[in-house]
RONUKOL-109012 format. One record per residue (C-alpha): residue number from 1; residue in three letters; z negated, y, x negated. Coordinates in Angstrom, 1 decimal, always signed. Layout:
% residues N
NUM|Ala|Z|Y|X
...
//
This chain:
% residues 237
1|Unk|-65.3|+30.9|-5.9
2|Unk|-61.6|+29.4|-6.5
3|Unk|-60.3|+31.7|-4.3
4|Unk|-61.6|+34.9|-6.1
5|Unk|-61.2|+33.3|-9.6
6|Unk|-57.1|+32.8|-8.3
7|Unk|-56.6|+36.0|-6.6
8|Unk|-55.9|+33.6|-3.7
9|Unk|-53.8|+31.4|-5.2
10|Unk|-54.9|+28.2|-3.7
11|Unk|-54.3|+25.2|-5.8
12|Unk|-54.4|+21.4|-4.3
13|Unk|-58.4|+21.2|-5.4
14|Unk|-59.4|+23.7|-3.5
15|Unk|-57.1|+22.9|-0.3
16|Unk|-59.0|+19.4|-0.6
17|Unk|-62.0|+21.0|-0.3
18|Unk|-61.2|+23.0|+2.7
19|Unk|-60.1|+19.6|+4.2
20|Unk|-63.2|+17.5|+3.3
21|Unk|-65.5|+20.5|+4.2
22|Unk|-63.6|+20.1|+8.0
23|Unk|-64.4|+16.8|+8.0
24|Unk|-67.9|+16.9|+7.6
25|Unk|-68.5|+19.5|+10.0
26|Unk|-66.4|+17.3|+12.6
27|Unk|-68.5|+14.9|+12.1
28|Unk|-71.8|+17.2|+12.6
29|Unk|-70.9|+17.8|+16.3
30|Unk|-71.4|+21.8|+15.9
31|Unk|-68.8|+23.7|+17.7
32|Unk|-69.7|+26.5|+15.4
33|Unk|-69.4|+25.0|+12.1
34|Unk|-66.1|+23.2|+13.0
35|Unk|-64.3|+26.5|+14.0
36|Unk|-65.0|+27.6|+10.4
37|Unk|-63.7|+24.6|+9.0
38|Unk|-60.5|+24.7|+11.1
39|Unk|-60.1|+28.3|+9.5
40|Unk|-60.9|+28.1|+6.1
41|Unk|-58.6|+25.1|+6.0
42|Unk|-56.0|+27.4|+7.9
43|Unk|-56.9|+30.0|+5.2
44|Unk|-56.0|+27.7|+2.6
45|Unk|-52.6|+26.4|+4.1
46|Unk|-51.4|+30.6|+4.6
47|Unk|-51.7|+31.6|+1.3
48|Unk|-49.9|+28.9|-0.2
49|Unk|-46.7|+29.9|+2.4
50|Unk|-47.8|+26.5|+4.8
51|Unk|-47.5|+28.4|+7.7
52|Unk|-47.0|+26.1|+10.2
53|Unk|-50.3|+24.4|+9.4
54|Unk|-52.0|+27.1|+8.8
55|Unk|-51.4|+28.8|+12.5
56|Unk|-52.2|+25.2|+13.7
57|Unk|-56.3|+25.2|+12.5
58|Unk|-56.6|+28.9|+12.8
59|Unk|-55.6|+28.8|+16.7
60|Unk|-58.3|+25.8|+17.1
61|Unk|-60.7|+27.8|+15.2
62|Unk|-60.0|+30.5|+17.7
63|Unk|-60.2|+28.3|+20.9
64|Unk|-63.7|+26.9|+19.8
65|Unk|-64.5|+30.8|+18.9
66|Unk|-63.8|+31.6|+22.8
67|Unk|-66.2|+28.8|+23.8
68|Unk|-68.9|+29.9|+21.5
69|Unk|-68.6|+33.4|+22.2
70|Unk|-68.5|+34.4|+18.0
71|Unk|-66.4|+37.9|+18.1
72|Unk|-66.6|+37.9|+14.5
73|Unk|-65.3|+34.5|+13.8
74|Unk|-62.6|+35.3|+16.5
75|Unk|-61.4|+38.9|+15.0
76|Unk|-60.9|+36.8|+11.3
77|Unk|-59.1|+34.4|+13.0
78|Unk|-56.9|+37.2|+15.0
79|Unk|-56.7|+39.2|+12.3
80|Unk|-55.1|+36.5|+9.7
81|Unk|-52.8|+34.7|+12.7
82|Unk|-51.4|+38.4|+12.6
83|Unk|-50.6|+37.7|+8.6
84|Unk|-49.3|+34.4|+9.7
85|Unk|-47.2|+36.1|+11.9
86|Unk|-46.2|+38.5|+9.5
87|Unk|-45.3|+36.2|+6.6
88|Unk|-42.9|+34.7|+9.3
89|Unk|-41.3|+38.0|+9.7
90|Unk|-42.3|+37.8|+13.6
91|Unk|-42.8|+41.2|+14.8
92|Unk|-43.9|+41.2|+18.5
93|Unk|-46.5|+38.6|+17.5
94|Unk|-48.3|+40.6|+14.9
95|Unk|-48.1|+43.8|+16.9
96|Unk|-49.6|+40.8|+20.1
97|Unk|-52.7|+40.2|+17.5
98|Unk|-52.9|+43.6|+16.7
99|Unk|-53.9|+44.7|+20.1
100|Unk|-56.6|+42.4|+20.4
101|Unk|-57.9|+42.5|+17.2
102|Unk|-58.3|+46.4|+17.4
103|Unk|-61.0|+46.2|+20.4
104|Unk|-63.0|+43.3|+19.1
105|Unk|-63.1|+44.3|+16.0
106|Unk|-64.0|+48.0|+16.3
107|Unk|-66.8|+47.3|+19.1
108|Unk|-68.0|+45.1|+16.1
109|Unk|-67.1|+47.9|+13.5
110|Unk|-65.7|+45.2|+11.3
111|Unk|-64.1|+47.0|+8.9
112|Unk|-61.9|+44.6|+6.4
113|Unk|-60.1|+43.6|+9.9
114|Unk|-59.7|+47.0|+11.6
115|Unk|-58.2|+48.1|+8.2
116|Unk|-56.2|+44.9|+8.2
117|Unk|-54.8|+45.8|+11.5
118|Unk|-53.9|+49.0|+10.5
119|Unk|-52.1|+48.2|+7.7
120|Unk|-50.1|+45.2|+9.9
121|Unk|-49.3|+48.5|+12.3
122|Unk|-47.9|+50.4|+8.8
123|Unk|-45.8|+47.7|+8.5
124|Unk|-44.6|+46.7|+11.8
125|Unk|-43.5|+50.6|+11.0
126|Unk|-41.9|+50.1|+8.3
127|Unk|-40.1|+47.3|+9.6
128|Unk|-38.3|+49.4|+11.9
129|Unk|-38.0|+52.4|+10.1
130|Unk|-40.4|+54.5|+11.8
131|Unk|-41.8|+56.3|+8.4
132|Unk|-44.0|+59.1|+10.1
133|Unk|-45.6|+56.2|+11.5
134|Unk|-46.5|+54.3|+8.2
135|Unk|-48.3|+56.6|+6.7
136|Unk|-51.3|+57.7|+9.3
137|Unk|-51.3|+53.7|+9.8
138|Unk|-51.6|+52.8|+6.2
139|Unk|-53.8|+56.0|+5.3
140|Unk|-56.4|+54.8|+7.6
141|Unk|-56.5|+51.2|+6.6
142|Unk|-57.1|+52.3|+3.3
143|Unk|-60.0|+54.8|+4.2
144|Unk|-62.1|+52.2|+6.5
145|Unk|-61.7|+49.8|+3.4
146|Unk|-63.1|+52.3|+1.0
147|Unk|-66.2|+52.1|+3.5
148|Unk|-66.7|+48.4|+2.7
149|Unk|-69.8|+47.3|+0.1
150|Unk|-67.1|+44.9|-1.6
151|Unk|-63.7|+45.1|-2.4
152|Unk|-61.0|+44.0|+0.1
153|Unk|-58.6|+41.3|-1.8
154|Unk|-55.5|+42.2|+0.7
155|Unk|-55.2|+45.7|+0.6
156|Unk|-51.3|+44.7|+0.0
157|Unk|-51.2|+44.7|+4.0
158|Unk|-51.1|+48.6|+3.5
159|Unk|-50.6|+49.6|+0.5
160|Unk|-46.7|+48.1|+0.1
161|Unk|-46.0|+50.2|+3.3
162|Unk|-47.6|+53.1|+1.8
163|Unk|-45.6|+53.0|-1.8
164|Unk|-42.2|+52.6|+0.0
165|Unk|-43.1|+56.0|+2.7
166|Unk|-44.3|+57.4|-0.4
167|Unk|-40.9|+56.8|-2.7
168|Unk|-39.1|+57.8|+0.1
169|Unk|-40.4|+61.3|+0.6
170|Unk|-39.8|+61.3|-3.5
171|Unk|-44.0|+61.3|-4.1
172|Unk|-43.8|+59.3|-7.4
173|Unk|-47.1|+59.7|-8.3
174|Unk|-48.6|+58.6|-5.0
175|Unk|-46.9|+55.7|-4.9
176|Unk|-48.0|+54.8|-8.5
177|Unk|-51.3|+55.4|-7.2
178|Unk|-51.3|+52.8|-4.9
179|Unk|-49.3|+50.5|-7.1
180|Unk|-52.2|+50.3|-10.1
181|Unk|-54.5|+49.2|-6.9
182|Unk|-52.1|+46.6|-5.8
183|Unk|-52.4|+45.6|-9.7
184|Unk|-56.1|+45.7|-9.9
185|Unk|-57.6|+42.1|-10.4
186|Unk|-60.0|+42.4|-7.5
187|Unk|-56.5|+42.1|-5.0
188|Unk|-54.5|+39.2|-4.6
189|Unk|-51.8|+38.6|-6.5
190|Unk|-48.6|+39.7|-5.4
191|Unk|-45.6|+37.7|-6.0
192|Unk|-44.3|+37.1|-9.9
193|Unk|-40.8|+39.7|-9.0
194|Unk|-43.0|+42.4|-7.6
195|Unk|-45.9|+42.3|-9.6
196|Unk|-43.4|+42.6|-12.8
197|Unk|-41.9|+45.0|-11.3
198|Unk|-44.7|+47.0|-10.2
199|Unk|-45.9|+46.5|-13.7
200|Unk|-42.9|+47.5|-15.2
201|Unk|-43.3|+51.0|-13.2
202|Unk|-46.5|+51.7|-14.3
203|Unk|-45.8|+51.4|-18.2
204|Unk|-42.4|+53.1|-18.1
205|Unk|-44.3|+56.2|-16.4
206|Unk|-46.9|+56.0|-18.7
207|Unk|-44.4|+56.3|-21.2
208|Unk|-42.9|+59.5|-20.1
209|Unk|-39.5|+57.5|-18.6
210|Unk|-39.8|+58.5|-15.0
211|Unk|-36.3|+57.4|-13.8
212|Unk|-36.9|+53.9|-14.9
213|Unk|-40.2|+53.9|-13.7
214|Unk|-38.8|+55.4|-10.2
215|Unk|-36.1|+52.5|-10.5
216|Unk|-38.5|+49.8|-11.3
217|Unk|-40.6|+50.6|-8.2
218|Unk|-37.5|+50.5|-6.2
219|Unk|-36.9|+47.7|-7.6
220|Unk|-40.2|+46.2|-6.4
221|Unk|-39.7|+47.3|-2.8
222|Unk|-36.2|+46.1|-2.5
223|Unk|-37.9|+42.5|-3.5
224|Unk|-40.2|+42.8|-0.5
225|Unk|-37.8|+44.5|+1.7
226|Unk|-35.1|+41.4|+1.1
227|Unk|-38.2|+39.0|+2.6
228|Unk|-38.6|+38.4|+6.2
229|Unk|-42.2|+39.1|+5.5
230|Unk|-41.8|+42.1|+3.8
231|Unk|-44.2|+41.4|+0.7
232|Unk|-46.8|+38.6|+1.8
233|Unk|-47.7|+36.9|-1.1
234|Unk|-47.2|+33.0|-1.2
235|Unk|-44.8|+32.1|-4.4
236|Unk|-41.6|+34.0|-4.1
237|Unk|-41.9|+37.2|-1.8
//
């Protein structure tokens, strides 16, 4: 609930829950129910920029996830080590995660994490420059989403990828589309620069001002672009 009510914002309450809701599945005994623990807790610790901690629980969730045989448990805990990863700007690991979150994931036809990993493949793209790449990557993230019976909250993993290709190639209105997503309450926020920013675009469009609008996007992407983790939200970008 405080998650969704925060856009993933997590506040000290709601890391103390995470911790006491650890503890008393510790002291259950089921392998199982810790796992989760150790990942919500290292859920908790990634979105507030903790990294170090988080990757800490989320690799003993994963351990107990290989002992218990749970592929679903294990592609979530893949799939936001890769985030993890990519908040610490570390390349090779995401695209490490990547690969073996695809093949779990998809014999499980999980969908939020499939998408997940193709937007984390956008990115590792537009980390080194490789624009023809971004887009199929980010496209199909965003279609296997769309399949989903709820909204995904982090559709930022493909959809910053997708608004710089799309500035690039000078397809304004694209990229705006994807920026009123980003803006949409059901996704997390972004950081305070960038979601100005983005903001900022929108209205000046609106308004019939399409070079500040194009400059204010710009603006937006040279935020994330400055960041070693190239737009994960946690504070400052």
């Amino acid at each position: 609930m405080a998650y969704r009510r925060d856009r993933y914002a997590v506040d000290e309450d709601t890391l103390g829950n995470c911790r006491a809701a650890l503890t008393a599945w510790e002291a259950s005994g089921q392998s199982s129910e810790v796992s989760v623990g150790h990942f919500n807790l290292g859920f908790a610790h990634l979105w507030r920029g903790e990294l170090a901690a988080a990757e800490e629980h989320m690799h003993a969730a994963l351990a107990l996830t290989e002992r218990t045989g749970d592929v679903v448990h294990r592609s979530r805990c893949l799939t936001y080590l890769a985030i993890a990863a990519r908040k610490g700007g570390r390349v090779d690991d995401v695209r490490r995660y990547v690969s073996r979150v695809l093949p779990v994931a998809s014999a499980g036809q999980m969908l939020e994490y499939i998408g997940t990993a193709r937007g984390n493949l956008a990115w590792i793209a537009w980390r080194s420059g490789d624009i023809a790449e971004v887009v199929p990557n980010g496209r199909a993230a965003v279609e296997v989403w769309q399949k989903l019976p709820i909204i995904y909250a982090f559709q930022w993993t493909a959809l910053v990828p997708l608004v710089a290709a799309a500035v690039r190639s000078g397809e304004i209105e694209t990229a705006l589309g994807y920026v009123r997503t980003l803006l949409a309450p059901s996704q997390q926020r972004l950081p305070t620069e960038i979601d100005v920013a983005l903001a900022d675009g929108v209205r000046l469009w609106d308004d019939g001002e399409h070079d500040r609008a194009r400059a204010a996007i710009d603006r937006a992407l040279g935020y994330a672009s400055d960041s070693a983790d190239a737009c994960v939200p946690a504070g400052r970008c």
